[in-house]
C-alpha positions as CSV (number, residue, x, y, z in Angstrom):
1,X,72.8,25.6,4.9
2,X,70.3,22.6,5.2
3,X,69.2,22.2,8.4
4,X,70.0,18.3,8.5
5,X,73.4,17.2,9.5
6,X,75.3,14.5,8.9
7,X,77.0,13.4,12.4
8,X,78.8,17.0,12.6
9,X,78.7,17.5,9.0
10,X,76.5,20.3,7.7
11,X,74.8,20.2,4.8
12,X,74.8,22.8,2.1
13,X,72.6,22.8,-0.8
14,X,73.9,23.9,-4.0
15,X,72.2,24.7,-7.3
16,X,74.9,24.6,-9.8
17,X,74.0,26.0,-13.2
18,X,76.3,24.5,-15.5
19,X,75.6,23.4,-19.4
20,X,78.9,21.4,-19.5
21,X,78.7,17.7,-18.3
22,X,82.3,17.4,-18.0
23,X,82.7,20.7,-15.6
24,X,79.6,19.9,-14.0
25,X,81.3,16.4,-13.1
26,X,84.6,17.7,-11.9
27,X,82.5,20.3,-9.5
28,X,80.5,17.4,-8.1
29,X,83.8,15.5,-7.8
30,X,85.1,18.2,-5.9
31,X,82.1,18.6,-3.6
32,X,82.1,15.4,-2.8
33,X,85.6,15.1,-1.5
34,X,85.1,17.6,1.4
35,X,85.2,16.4,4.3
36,X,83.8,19.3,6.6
37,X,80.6,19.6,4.8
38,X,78.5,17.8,3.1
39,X,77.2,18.9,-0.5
40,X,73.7,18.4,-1.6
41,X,73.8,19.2,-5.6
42,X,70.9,19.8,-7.9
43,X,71.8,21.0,-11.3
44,X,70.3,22.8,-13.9
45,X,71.8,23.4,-17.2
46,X,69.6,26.5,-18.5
47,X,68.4,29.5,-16.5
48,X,64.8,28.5,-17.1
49,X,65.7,24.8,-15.4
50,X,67.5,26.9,-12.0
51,X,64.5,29.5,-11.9
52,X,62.1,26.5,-11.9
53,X,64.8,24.5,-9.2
54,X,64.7,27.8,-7.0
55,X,60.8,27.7,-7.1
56,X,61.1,23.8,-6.1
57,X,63.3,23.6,-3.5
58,X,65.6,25.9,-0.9
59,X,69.0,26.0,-1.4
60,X,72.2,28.0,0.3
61,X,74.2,28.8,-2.5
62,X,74.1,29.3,-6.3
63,X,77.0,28.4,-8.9
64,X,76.6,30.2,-11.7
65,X,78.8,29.5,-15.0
66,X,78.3,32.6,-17.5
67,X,78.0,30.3,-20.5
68,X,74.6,29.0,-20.8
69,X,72.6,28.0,-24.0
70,X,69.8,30.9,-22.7
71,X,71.9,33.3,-21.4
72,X,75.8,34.3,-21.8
73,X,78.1,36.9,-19.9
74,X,77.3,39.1,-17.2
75,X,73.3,39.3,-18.6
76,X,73.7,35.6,-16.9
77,X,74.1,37.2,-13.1
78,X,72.0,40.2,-14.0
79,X,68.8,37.9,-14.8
80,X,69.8,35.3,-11.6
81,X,70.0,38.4,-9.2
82,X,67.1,40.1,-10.8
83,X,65.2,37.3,-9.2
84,X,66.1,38.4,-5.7
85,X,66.2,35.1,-4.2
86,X,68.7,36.3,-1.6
87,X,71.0,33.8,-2.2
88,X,75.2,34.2,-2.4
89,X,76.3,33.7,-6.0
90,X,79.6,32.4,-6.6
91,X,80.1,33.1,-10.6
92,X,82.0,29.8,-12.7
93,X,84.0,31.9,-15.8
94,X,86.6,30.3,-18.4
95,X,90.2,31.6,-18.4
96,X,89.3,34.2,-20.7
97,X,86.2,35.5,-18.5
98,X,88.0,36.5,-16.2
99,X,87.7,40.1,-16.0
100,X,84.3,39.3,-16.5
101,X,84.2,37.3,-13.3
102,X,85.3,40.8,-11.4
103,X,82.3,42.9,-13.1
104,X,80.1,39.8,-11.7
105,X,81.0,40.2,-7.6
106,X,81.4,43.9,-8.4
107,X,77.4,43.9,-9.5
108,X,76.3,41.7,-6.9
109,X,77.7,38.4,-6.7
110,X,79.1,36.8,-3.8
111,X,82.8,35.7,-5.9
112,X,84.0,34.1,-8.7
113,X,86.0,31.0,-10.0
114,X,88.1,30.3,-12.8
115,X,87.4,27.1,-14.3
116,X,90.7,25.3,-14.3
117,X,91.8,22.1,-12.2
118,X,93.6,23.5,-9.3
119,X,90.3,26.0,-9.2
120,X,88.1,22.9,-7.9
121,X,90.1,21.4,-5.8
122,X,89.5,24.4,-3.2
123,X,85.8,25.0,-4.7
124,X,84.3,23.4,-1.2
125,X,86.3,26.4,0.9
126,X,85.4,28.9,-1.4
127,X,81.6,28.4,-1.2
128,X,82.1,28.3,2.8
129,X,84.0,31.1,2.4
130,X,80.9,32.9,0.1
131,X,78.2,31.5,3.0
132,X,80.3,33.5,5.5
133,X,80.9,36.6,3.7
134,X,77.1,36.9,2.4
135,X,75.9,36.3,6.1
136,X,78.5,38.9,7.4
137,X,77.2,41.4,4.8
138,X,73.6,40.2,5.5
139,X,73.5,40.6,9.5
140,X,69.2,41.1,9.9
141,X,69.1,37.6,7.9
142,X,71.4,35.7,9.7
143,X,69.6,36.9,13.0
144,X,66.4,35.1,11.8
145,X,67.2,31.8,12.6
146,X,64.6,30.3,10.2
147,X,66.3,31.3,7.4
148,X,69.1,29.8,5.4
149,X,71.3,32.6,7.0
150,X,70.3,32.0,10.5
151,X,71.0,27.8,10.0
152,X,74.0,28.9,8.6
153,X,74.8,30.9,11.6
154,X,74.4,27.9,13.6
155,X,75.9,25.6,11.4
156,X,79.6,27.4,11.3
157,X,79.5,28.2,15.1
158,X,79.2,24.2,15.3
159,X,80.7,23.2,12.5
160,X,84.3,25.1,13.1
């Protein structure tokens, strides 16, 4: 989480990786309606565009729909975890992907989300909920309070 906060709002910066306009909208709808945390979203809507975003900026959490135009499937978390940025991954799959969201946290990523319209309206929990577990299962980085871990840390013991 950011280490700016807004009043008692933390801040959490997402990179969503999303080639669709329309979900990509709905998702930053969503976001934008929490009211414990503020959202901070840059997108990118190619895996080249989030690897150059990750090299830019820091960020908390990454979403991670398995459709792109450069990558597709479970090849799509492979290639983002391959780049050992540390970060939770909370994977964005269709109806039909599923099963393919399972194979996703089961290889490494933090949880998954079927894309439908009562999905987004509890998207801002389930990324807290994916900052928690990954600091849980990631105890030595949340104890160094520099990194996004440790702020995050901080920010839930305030925050909740």
């Amino acid at each position: 989480m950011g280490q700016t906060m807004t009043g008692t709002r933390p801040i959490v910066r997402v990179l969503l990786v999303e080639d669709s306009s329309d979900d990509a909208d709905l998702i930053q709808e969503s976001l934008s309606e929490a009211a414990e945390t503020l959202f901070e979203i840059h997108r990118a809507d190619r895996l080249e565009g989030a690897q150059q975003q990750l090299a830019a900026r820091q960020f908390d959490i990454v979403l991670l729909d398995l459709g792109l135009p450069d990558s597709n499937g479970l090849e799509t978390v492979q290639t983002v975890l391959a780049w050992d940025t540390g970060l939770p991954i909370v994977v964005l799959t269709g109806l039909a992907e599923e099963f393919i969201g399972t194979q996703a946290v089961e290889r490494g990523a933090q949880a998954y989300l079927v894309k439908r319209m009562e999905s987004f309206d509890i998207l801002p929990a389930n990324i807290l909920s994916a900052l928690e577990r990954h600091r849980d299962q990631h105890p030595a980085a949340a104890s160094d309070s520099r990194g996004v871990l440790g702020r995050l840390q901080r920010i839930l013991k305030v925050g909740y």
